[in-house]
C-alpha positions as a printed NumPy array, in Angstrom:
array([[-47.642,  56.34 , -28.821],
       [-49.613,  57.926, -25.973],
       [-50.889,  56.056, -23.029],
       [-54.257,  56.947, -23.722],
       [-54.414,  55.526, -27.273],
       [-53.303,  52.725, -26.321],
       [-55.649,  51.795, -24.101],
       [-58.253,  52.849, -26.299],
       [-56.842,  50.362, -28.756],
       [-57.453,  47.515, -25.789],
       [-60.834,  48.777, -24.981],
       [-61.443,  48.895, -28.689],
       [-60.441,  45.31 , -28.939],
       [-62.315,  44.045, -25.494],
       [-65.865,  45.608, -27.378],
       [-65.492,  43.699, -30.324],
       [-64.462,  40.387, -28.809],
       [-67.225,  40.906, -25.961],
       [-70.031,  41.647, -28.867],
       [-68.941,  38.617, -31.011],
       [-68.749,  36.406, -28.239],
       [-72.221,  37.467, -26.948],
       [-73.355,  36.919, -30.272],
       [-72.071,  33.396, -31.14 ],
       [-73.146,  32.235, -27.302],
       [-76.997,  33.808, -27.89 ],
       [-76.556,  32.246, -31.596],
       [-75.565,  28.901, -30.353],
       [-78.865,  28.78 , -27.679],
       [-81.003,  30.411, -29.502],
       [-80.494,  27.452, -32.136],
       [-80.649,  24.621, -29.653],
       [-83.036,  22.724, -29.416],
       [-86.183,  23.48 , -27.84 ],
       [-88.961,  25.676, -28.468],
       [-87.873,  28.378, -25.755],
       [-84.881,  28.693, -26.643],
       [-84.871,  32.263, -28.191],
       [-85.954,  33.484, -25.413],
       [-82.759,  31.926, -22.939],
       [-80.643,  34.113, -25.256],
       [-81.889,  36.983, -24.676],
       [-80.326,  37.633, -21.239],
       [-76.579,  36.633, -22.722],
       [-77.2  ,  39.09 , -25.154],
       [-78.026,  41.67 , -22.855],
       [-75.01 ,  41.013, -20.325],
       [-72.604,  40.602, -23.3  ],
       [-73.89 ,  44.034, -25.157],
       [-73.742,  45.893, -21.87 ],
       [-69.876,  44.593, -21.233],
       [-69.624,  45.805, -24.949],
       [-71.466,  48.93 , -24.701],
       [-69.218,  49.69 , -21.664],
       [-65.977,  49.169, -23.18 ],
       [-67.082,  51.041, -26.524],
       [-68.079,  54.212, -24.371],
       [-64.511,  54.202, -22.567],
       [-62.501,  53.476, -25.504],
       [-64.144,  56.341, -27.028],
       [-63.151,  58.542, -23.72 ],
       [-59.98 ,  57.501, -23.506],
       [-59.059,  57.972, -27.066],
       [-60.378,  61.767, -26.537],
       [-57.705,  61.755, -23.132],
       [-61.17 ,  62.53 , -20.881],
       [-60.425,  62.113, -17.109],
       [-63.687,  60.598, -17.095],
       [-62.447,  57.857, -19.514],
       [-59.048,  57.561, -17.582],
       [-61.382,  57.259, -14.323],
       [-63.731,  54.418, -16.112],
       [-60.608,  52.464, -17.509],
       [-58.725,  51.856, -14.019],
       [-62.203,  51.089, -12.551],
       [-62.479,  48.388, -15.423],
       [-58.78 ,  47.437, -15.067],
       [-59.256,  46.878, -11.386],
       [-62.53 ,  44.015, -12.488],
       [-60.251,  42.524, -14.439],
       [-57.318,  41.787, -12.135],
       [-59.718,  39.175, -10.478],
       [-59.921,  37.483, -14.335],
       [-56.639,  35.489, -13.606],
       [-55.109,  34.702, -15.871],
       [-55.247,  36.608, -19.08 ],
       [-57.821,  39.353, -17.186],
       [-54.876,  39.534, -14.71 ],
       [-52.766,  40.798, -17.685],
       [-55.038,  42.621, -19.513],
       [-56.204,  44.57 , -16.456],
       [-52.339,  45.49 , -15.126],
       [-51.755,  46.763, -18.668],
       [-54.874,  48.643, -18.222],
       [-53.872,  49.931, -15.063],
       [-49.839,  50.905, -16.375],
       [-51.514,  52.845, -19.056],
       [-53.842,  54.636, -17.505],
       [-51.288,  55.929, -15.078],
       [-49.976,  59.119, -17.122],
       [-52.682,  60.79 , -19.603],
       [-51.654,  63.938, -22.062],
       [-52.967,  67.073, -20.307],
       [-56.627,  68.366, -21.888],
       [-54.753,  70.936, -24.219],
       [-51.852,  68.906, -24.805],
       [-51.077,  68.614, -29.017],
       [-51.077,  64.97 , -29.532],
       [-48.605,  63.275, -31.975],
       [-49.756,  62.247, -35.847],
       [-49.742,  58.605, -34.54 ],
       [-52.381,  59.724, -31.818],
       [-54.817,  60.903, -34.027],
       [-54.791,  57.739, -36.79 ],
       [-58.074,  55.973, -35.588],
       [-56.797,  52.2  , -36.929]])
């Protein structure tokens, strides 16, 4: 399998666990109690859909072999080296992968272009 699809799968993976987490965390305070608490979840919601929103966009770049998703991927990897300890690993990975990427006209293997 080719580096790049691979860490499109982890990207792929980060998004969803990042948007379900963001919404069970806004879920839980938003039905807390207290009357403002709709309101406190609206700033978890936003940081958790941007970290989402971020690793959907590069998971989409790197599945297409982009340098600009290659780019965006180490820059994320690098974050999440300071995550220790599970961030640590993630983020290496990250980085191993996005070492070597197809070149732009490359043909890509059948497994490369299965979207799972």
């Amino acid at each position: 399998m080719p580096p790049n699809i691979k860490v499109y799968r982890v990207h792929r993976l980060l998004a969803a666990l990042y948007g379900l987490l963001g919404l069970a965390i806004s879920g839980a305070i938003a039905f807390g109690s207290g009357k403002d608490s709709v309101l406190a979840a609206l700033p978890v919601l936003l940081v958790f859909g941007l970290i989402c929103a971020m690793h959907g966009f590069t998971a989409r770049a790197a599945r297409k072999g982009t340098s600009g998703g290659r780019t965006a991927s180490r820059v994320i990897a690098i974050l999440m080296l300071l995550g220790f300890p599970i961030g640590t690993l993630i983020g290496a990975y990250l980085l191993f992968n996005s070492r070597d990427w197809p070149k732009p006209g490359e043909p890509l293997s059948r497994e490369a272009t299965l979207d799972f």
